[in-house]
C-alpha positions in Angstrom: 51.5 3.1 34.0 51.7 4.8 30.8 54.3 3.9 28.0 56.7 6.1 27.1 54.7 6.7 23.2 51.8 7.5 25.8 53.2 9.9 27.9 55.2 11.5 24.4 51.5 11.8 23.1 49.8 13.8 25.9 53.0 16.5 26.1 52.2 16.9 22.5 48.7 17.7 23.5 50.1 19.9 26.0 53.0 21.2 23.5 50.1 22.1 20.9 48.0 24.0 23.6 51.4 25.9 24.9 51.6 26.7 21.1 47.7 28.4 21.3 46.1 25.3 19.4 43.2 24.0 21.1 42.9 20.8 19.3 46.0 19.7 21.5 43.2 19.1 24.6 42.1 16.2 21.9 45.5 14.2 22.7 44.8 14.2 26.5 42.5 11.3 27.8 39.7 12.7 29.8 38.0 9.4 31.3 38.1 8.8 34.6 40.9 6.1 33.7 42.9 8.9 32.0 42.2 11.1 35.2 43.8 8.3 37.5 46.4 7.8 34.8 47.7 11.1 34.3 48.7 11.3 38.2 51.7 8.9 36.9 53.1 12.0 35.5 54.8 12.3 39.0 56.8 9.1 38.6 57.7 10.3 35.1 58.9 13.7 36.9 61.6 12.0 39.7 64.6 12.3 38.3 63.8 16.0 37.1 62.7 16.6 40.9 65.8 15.1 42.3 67.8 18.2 41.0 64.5 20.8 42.1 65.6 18.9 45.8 69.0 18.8 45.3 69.1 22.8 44.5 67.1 23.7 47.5 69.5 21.4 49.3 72.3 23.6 48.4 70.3 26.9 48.7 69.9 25.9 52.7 73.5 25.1 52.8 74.6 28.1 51.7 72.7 30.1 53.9 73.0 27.4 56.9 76.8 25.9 56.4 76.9 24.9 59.7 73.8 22.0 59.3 73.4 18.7 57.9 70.8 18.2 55.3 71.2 14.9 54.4 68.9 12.2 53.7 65.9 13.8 56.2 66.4 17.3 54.5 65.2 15.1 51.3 62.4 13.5 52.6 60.7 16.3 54.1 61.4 18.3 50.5 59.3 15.2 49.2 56.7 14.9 51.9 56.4 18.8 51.5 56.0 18.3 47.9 53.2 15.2 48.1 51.7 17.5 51.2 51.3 20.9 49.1 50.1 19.1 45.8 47.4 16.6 47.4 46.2 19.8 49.7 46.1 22.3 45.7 44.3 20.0 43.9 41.4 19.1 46.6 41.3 23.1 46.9 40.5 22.9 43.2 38.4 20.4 43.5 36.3 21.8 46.0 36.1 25.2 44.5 34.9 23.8 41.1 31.9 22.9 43.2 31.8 26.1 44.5 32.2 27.8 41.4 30.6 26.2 39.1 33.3 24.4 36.6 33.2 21.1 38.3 32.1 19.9 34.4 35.9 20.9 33.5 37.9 19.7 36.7 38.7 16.3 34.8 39.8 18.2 32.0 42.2 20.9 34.0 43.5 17.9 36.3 45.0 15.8 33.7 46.2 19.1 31.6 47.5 20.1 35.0 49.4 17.1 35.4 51.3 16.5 32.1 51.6 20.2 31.8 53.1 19.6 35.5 55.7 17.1 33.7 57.3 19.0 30.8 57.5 22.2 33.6 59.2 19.9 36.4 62.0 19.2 33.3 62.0 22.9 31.7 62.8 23.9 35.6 65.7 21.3 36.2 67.6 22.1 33.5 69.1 25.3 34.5 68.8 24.1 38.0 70.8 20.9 37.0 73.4 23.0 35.8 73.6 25.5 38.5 74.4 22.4 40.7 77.2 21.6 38.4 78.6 24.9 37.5 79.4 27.3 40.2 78.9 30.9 38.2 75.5 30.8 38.4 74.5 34.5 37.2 73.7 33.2 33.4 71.7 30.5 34.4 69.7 32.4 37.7 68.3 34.7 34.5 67.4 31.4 32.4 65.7 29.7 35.4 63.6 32.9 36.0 63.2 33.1 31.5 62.0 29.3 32.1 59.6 30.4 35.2 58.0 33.9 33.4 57.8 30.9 30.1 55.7 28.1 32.5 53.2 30.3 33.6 52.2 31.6 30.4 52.0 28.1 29.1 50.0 27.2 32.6 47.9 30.1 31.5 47.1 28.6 28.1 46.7 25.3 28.5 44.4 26.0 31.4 42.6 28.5 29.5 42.0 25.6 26.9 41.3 22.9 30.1 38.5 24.8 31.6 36.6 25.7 27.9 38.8 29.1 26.6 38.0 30.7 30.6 40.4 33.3 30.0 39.3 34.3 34.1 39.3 31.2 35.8 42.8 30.3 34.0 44.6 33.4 35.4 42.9 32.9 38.9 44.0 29.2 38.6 47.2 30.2 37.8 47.8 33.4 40.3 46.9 30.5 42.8 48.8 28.1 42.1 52.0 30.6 42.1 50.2 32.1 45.7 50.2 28.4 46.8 53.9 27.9 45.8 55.3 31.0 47.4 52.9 30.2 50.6 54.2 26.6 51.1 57.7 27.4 50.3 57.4 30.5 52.8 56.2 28.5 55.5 58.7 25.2 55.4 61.5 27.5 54.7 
């Protein structure tokens, strides 16, 4: 598991390419140890997911006052989660194959996944305090600031990932939002 300095040190990689400096990809570690490691963003990313959960507890609860959505309602938000990520990133990973930028999948996974971090944080914040706070119209407009912000910076740090492919960094990012929208369509 990564320290604490470590995981500070990639989001400032990820910070600098978010900031249009492509000498932030140097701070990330592309080995194949760095690959596995970088998949520990996740654990670094529960507590900000516990509020993501905890908001579309209390989205289905206001639409569905009448049902319990206790602890089950939880685990199936996280096995949906684990589901739709695993199923992305081998869709990735097969169409780099396909289309030819296999050579940079090592470096888009491991920008993907610390970018993944710092976005799973920049989301629970107005999230967190829609939870807490019940006039929620300031903070709906923040939380949709924070989402238009997150996919420009998913654009450019995935632009820099994949070698300044201005293309295959909107098309990554299109389908990553397409994925989103899909999984949360179908799990409702």
């Amino acid at each position: 598991m990564p320290s604490l300095d470590e995981v500070f040190y990639y989001l400032r990689g990820i910070w600098m390419m978010v900031r249009n400096d492509p000498a932030g990809l140097q701070y990330l570690d592309i080995t194949m140890r760095g690959v596995w490691r970088s998949f520990w963003s996740y654990a670094y990313a529960i507590p900000a997911m516990a509020f993501l959960w905890a908001a579309q507890r209390n989205a289905y609860l206001s639409v569905n006052p009448d049902d319990s959505a206790g602890f089950g309602f939880i685990v199936r938000e996280i096995g949906v989660s684990v589901v739709a990520t695993v199923l992305f990133l081998a869709a990735v990973a097969l169409a780099s194959r396909q289309f030819g930028f296999s050579h940079r999948f090592a470096h888009w996974l491991v920008a993907a996944n610390w970018l993944g971090l710092a976005t799973t944080y920049v989301q629970a914040v107005p999230l967190a305090l829609m939870v807490l706070v019940k006039q929620n119209g300031i903070l709906v407009l923040i939380y949709l600031v924070a989402l238009i912000g997150i996919i420009a910076a998913g654009f450019r740090v995935y632009r820099f990932a994949l070698g300044n492919n201005a293309s295959l960094a909107a098309v990554l990012v299109a389908s990553e939002l397409v994925w989103g929208v899909t999984i949360n369509y179908l799990t409702g």
